[in-house]
C-alpha positions as CSV (number, residue, x, y, z in Angstrom):
1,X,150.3,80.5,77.9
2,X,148.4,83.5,77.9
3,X,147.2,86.6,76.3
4,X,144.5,89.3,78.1
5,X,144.2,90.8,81.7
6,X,142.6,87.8,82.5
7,X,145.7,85.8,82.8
8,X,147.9,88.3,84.4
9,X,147.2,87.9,88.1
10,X,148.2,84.0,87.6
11,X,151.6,84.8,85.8
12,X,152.1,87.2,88.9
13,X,150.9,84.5,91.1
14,X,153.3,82.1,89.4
15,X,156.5,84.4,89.5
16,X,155.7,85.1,93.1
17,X,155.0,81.6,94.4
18,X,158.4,80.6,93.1
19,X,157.9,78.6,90.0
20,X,160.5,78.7,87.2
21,X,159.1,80.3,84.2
22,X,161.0,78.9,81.4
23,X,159.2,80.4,78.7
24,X,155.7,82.5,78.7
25,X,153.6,82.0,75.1
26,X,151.0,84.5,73.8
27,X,149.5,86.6,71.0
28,X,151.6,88.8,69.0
29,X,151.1,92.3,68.9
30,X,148.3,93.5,66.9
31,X,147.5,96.8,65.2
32,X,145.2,99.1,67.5
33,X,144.1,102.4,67.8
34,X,143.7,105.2,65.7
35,X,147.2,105.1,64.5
36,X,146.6,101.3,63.8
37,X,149.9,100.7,66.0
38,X,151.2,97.3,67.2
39,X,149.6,96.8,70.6
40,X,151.5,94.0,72.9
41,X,149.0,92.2,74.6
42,X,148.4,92.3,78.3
43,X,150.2,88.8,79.1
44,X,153.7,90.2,77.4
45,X,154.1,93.5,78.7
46,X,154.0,92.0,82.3
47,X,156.3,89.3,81.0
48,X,159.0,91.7,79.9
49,X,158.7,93.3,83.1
50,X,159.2,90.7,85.3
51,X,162.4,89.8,82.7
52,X,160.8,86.4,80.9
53,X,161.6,84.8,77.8
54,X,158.3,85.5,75.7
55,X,157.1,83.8,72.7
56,X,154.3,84.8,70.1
57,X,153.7,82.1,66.8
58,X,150.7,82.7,64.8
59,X,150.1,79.1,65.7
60,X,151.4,75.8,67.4
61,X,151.0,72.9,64.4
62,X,154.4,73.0,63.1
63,X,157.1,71.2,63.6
64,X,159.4,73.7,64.1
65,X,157.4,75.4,67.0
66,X,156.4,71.9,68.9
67,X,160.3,71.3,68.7
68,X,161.4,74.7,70.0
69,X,158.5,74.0,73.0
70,X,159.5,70.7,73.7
71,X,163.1,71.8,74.0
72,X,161.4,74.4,77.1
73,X,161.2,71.0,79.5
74,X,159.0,72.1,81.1
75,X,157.0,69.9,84.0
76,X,153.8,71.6,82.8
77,X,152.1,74.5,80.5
78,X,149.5,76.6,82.1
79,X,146.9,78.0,79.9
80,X,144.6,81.0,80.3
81,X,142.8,82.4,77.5
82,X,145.2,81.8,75.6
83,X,143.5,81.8,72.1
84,X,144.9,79.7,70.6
85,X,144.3,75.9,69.8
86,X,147.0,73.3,71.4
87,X,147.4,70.3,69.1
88,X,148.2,67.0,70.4
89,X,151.8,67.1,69.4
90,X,152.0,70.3,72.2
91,X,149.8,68.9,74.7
92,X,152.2,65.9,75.2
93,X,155.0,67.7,75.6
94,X,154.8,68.7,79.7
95,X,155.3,66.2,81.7
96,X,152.2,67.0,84.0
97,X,150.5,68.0,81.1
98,X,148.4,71.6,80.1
99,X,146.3,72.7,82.7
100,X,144.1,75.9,81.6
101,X,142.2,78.1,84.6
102,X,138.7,78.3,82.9
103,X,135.8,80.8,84.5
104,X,133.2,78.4,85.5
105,X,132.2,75.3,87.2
106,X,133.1,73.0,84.4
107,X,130.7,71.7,83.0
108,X,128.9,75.0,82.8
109,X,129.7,77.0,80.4
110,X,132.4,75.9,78.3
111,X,134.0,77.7,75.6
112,X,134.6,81.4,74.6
113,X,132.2,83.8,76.9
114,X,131.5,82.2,80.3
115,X,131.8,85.3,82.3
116,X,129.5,87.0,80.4
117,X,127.0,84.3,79.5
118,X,126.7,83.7,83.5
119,X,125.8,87.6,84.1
120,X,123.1,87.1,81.1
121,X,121.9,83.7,81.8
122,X,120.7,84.9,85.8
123,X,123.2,82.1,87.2
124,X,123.4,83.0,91.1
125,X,126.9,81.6,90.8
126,X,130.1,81.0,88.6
127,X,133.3,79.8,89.8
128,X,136.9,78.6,88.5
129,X,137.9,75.3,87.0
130,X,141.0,74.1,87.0
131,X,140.9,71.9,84.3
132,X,143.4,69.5,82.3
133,X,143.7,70.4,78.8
134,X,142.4,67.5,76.0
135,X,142.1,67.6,73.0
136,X,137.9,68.4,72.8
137,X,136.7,72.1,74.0
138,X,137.1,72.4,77.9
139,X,136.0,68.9,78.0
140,X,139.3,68.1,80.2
141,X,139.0,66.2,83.6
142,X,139.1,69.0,86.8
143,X,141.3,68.8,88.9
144,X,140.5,71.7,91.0
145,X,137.0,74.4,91.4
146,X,135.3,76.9,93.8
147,X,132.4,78.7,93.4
148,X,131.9,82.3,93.5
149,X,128.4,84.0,93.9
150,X,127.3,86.6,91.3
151,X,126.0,89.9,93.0
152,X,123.3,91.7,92.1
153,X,125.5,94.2,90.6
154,X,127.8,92.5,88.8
155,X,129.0,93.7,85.5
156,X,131.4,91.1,83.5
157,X,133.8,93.6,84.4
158,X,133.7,93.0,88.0
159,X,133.1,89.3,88.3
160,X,136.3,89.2,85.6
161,X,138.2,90.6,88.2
162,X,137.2,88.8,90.9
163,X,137.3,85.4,89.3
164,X,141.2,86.1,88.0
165,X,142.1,86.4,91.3
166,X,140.5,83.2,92.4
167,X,142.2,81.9,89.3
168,X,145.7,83.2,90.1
169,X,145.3,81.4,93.5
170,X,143.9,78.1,92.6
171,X,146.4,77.4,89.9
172,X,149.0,77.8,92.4
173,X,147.4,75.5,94.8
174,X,147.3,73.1,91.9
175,X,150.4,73.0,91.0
176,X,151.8,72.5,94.7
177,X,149.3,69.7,95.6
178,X,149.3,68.0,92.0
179,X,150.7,64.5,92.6
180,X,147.8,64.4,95.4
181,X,145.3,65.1,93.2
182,X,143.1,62.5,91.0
183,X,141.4,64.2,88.2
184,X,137.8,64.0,88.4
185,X,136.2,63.9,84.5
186,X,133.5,66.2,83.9
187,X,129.7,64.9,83.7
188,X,128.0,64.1,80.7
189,X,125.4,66.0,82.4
190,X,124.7,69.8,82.7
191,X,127.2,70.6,79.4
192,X,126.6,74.0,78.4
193,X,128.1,76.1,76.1
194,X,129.0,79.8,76.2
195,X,129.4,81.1,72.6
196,X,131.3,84.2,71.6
197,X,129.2,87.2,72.2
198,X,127.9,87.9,68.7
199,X,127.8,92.3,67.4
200,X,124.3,91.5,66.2
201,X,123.2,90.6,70.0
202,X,124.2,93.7,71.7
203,X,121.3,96.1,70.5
204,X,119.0,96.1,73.2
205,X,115.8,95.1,73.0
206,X,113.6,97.2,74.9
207,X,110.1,94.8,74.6
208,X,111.9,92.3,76.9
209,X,111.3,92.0,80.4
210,X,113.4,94.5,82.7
211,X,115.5,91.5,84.8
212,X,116.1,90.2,81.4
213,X,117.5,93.6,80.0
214,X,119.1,94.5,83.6
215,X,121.6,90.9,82.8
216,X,121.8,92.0,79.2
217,X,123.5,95.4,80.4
218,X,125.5,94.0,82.9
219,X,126.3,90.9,81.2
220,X,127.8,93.5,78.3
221,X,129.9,95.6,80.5
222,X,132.3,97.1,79.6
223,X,132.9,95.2,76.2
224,X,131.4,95.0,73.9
225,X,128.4,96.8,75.6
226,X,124.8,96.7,75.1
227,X,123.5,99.7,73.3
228,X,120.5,101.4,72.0
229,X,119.8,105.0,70.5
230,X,118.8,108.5,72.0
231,X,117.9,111.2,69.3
232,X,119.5,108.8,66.4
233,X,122.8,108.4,68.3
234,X,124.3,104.7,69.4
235,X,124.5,105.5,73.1
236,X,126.1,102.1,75.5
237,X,124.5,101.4,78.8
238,X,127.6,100.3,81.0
239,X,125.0,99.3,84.3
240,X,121.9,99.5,85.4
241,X,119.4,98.1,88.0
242,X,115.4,97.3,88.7
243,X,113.6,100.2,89.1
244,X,109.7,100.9,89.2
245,X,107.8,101.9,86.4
246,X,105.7,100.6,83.6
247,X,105.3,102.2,80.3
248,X,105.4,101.0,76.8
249,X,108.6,99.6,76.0
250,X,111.6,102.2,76.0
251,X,109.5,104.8,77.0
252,X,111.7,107.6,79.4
253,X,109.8,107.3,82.6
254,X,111.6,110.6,84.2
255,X,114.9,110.6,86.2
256,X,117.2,107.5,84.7
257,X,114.3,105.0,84.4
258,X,113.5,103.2,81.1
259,X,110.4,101.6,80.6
260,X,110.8,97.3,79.4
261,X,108.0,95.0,78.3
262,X,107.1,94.5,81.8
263,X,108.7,96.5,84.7
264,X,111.2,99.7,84.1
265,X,115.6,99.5,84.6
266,X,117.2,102.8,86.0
267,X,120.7,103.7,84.1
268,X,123.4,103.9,86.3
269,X,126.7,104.4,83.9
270,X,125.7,105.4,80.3
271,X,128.4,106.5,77.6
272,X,127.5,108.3,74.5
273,X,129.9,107.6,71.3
274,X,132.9,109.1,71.3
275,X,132.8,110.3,75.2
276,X,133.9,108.5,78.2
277,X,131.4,106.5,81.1
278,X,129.4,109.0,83.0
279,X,126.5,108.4,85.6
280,X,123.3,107.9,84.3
281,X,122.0,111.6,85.8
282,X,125.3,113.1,84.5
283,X,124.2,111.6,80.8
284,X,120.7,113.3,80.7
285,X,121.8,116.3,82.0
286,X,124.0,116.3,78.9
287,X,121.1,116.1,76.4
288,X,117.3,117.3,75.4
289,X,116.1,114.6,78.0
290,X,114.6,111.9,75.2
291,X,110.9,110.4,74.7
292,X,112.1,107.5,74.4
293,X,114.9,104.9,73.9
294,X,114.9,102.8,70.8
């Protein structure tokens, strides 16, 4: 039960570790593009390829639907960003119950953004939970986890990547070591929770400090993107690092440096609206090299 690039690597890692997929569940296809065409989602495309049985309700409370999953028999559902709420009435249905790969060490960060509140929050590490589905919001006991360390450099592109892959292999281990595993519940300590990245938050603010504006970058990257304007134009910064430099905030200190309340970021992948990601040198060489950011 899954629906972005996130959760392909573990159908893959399902398929190829044997497992009968009786059914796979996601989102239907949704209008996209400029010709507003029906998309399929990441999850069903590789689904159909691989020759599974794939099903897309607008949502699981019926009767009808719980019926038609319960009649799957399956042993047990794995979810991954899904997006949609399980009721009871599904939850009950496998026999070894739901068991959703969520990207963090659970408690930390539950809900819709972990990956990218980590980057922004300046958390030196992240890591995968495998978690048993409940009915309250990744509140589930574990069952399995590892940590990952967040580079320097990480966008939430990157450590996306990198933690579906850790995903893909710990549900696997899960599911072959599961009636040797006790579930461990979660601490009442340390709960966290890692709301949906908000359009209004993206706008960078250029009087914040530069480490602060470096995670806010990074954190952003590639979607939805932090962004500010050059010459009146919304312009996304896709990476950056610390650089040297002090200046009043969002002053153009020469070369691809940017001036923060205290310290200075240099703009490594930049992309104006409307083009693709270039370099950060590539960008100004592109335009009346600027005053200032706003």
């Amino acid at each position: 039960m899954g629906t972005p690039e996130f959760a392909v690597p573990a159908l893959d890692a399902l398929f190829e570790a044997g497992h009968e997929i009786v059914a796979v569940y996601t989102r239907a296809p949704r209008p996209a593009g400029r010709g507003m065409k029906e998309r399929r989602c990441p999850v069903q495309v590789r689904a159909e390829a691989l020759g599974l049985p794939v099903h897309a309700p607008g949502d699981l409370r019926s009767a009808e639907i719980c019926d038609r999953f319960r009649a799957h028999r399956a042993d047990a559902a794995v979810v991954v960003a899904y997006g949609l709420i399980l009721p009871e009435s599904i939850l009950a249905c496998p026999r070894l119950g739901c068991l959703n790969i969520h990207a963090s060490l659970l408690p930390r960060w539950r809900g819709a953004a972990p990956i990218h509140r980590a980057i922004m929050s300046g958390d030196n590490e992240t890591g995968i939970s495998i978690m048993a589905v409940d009915t309250g919001l990744d509140s589930g006991p574990v069952l399995l986890s590892e940590a990952m360390a967040i580079r320097p450099d990480d966008t939430t592109g990157r450590l996306h990547d990198r933690l579906a892959r850790l995903g893909a292999r710990l549900i696997v281990e899960a599911l072959d070591g599961i009636d040797g595993i006790e579930p461990t519940p979660q601490p009442q300590d340390g709960v966290s929770y890692a709301r949906k990245v908000n359009k209004a938050e993206t706008r960078i603010d250029w009087s914040r400090p530069a480490d602060e504006i470096d995670r806010h970058i990074r954190g952003l990257s590639p979607f939805p993107g932090a962004w500010c304007k050059v010459h009146g134009e919304r312009t996304k910064l896709l990476n950056s690092r610390l650089a040297d430099g002090e200046g009043a905030p969002g002053a153009h200190l020469g070369g691809c440096r940017v001036a923060c309340g205290a310290g200075a970021i240099e703009m490594t992948e930049v992309q104006r609206e409307g083009r693709k990601p270039v370099s950060g040198k590539e960008f100004l060489r592109g335009i009346l090299a600027p005053d200032s950011f706003e």
